[in-house]
C-alpha positions in Angstrom: 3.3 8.2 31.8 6.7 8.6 29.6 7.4 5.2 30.0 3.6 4.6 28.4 4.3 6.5 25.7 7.2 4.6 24.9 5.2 1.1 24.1 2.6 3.4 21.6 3.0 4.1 18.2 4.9 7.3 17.9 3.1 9.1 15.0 3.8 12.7 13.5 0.8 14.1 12.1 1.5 16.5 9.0 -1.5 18.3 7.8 -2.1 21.6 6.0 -5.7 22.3 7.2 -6.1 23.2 10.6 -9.6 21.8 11.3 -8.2 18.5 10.2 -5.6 18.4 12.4 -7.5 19.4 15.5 -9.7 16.6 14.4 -6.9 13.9 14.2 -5.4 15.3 17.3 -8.5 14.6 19.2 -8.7 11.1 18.0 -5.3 10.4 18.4 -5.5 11.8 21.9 -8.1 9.1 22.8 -6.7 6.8 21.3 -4.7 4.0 23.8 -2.1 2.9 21.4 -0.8 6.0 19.5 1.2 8.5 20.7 1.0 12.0 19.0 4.6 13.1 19.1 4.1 16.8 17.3 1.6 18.2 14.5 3.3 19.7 11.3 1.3 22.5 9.1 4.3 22.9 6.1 6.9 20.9 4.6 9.8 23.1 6.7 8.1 22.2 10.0 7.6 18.5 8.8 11.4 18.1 7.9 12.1 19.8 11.3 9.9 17.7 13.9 10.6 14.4 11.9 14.3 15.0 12.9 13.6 16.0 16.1 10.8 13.5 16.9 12.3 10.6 15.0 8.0 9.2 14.4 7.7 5.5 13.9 4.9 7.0 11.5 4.3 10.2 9.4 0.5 10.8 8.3 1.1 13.0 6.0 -1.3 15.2 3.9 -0.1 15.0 0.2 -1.7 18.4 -0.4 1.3 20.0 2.6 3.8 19.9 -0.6 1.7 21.1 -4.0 2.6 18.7 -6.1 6.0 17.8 -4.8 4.4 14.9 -2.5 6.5 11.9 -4.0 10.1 14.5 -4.1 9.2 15.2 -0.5 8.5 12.0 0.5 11.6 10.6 -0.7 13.7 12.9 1.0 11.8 12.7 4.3 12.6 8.7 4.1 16.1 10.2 3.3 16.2 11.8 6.3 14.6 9.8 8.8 15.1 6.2 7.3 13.2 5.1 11.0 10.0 6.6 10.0 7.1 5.0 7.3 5.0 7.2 5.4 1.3 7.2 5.5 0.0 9.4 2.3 -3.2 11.2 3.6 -4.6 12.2 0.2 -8.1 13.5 -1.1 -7.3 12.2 -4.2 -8.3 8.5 -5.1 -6.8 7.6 -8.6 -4.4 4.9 -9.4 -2.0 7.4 -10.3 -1.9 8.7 -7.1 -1.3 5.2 -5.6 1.9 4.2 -8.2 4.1 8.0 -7.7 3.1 7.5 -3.8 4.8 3.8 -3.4 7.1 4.4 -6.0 8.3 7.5 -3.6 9.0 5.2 -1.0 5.2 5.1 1.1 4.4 2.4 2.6 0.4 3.6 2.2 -1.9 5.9 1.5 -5.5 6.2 2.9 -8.4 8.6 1.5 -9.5 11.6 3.9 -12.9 10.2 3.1 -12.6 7.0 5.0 -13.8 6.5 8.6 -11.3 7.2 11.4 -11.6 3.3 12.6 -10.0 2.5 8.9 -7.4 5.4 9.7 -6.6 3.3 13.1 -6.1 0.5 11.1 -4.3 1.6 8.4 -1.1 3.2 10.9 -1.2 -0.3 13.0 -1.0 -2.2 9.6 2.0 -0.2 8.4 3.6 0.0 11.4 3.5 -3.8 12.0 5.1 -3.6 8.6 2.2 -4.5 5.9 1.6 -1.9 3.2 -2.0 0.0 2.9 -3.7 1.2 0.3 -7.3 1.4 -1.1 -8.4 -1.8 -2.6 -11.1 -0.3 -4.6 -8.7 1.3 -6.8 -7.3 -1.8 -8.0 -11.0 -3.5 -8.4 -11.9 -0.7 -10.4 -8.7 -1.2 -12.4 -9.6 -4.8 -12.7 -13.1 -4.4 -14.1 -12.1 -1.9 -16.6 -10.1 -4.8 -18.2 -12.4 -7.8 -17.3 -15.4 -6.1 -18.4 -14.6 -4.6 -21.5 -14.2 -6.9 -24.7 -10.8 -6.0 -26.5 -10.6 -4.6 -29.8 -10.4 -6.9 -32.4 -7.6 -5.4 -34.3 -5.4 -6.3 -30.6 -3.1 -9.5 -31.9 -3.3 -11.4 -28.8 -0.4 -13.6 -29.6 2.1 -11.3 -29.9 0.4 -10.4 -25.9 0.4 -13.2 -24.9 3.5 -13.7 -26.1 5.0 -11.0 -24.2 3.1 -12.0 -20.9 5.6 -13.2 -17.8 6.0 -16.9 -17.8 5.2 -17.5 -13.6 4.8 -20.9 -12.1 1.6 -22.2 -10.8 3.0 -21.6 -7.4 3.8 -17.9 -8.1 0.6 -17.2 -10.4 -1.0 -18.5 -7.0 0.8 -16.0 -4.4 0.8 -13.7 -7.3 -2.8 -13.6 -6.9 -3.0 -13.8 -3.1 -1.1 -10.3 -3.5 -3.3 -8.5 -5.6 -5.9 -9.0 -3.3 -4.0 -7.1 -0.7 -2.5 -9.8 1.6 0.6 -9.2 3.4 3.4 -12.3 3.1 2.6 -13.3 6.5 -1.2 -13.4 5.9 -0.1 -15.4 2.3 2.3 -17.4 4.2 -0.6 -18.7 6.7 -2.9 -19.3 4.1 -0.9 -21.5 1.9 0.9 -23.0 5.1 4.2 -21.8 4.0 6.8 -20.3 6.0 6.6 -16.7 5.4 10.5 -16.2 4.0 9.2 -18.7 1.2 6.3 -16.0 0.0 8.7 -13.4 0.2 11.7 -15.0 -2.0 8.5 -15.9 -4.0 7.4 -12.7 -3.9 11.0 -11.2 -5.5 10.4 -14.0 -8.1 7.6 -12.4 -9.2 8.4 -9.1 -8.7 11.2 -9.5 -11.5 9.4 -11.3 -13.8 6.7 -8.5 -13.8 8.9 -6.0 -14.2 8.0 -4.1 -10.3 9.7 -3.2 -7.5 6.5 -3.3 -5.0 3.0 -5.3 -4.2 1.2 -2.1 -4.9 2.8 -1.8 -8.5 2.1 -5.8 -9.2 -1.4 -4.9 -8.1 -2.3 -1.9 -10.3 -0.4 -4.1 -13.4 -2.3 -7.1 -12.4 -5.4 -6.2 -15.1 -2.7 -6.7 -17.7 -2.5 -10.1 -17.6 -5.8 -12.0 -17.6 -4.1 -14.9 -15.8 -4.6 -13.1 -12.2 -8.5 -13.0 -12.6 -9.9 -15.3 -9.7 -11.7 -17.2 -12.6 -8.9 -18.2 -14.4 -6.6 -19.3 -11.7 -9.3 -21.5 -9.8 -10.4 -22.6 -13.3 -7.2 -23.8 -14.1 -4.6 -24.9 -11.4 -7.0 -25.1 -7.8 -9.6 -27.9 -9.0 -8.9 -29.4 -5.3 -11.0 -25.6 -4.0 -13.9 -27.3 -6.2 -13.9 -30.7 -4.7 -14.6 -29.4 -1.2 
């Protein structure tokens, strides 16, 4: 049995309410591929069992802190540089999303959702993919797609200011906001995946982010990521099939 536990996902639980956590422990407890390494109800205990336990995951509850999350966070990752974050939040704003990457999380996954997309959510991060709730981003998108800008916007001095990216990198650039990982980007284009990833930097600088989820929520900036323009533009071959 300890030598079981040794091939399953090692995952820390950090929650504030105790129903929730006697809900998560059950399905974690049936669960074949997670181990449940220790439950946390406040920040001091979380800091505590993460050294102790040394989690390959924490799912922790972004209410446990106030509204400290992204401080704590950091420090946690700090502390136990082994471990990835998974934000448990009630919360579903963009806002949320940006301080909760920018923190160092590598996702964050509404209470709301079903506890199949929880499952799914711990094995993407822990196979090293980031999570986060594409909604958020479509909603961000239509807001800007939608809506017709005001006329008194000068569009060339935007345009202007827009990143100059290849038709390679507007490609993967796009791939990314949809919420592929490098190696799912990699296998699409037939590409090895250390090409999308030095791509990926590319275009990370020339945006002005550090991470996919920050290219995704400033994607509606530049109308060049819509799905209309790019396969209007540089993909006629996807219209000849």
């Amino acid at each position: 049995m300890v030598e079981e536990s040794h091939t399953k996902i090692r995952l820390l639980v950090a929650e504030s309410f105790e129903l929730v956590r006697i809900g998560l422990r059950s399905l974690f407890e049936n669960n074949h591929s997670i181990h449940l390494v220790a439950e946390a109800s406040s920040i001091e205990d979380l800091f505590k069992l993460a050294a102790q336990h040394k989690p390959d995951i924490v799912l922790m509850d972004l209410q446990l802190s106030g509204g400290n999350y992204a401080e704590h966070i950091t420090k946690l990752l700090h502390a136990c540089p082994q471990s990835k974050v998974l934000a448990f939040s009630h919360q579903n704003s963009e806002q949320t999303h940006l301080k909760t990457f920018r923190s160092g999380a590598m996702g964050i996954i509404s209470k709301h959702h079903s506890s199949d997309l929880l499952l799914k959510a711990i094995h993407a991060i822990h196979s090293g993919q980031i999570w986060f709730d594409r909604n958020v981003t479509k909603l961000l998108w239509q807001a800007q797609f939608d809506s017709n800008p005001p006329v008194e916007i000068k569009t060339d001095k935007r345009s202007s200011q827009q990143p100059k990216l290849s038709d390679s990198e507007r490609h993967i650039a796009y791939l990314a906001c949809k919420g592929l990982s490098a190696k799912e980007i990699s296998a699409q284009l037939l590409v090895t995946e250390k090409t999308v990833r030095n791509q990926l930097s590319v275009i990370y600088r020339k945006i002005g982010v550090k991470k996919q989820i920050e290219l995704c929520l400033k994607a509606p900036l530049y109308n060049y990521f819509k799905e209309s323009y790019l396969f209007g533009t540089f993909f006629p071959q996807d219209h000849e099939k």
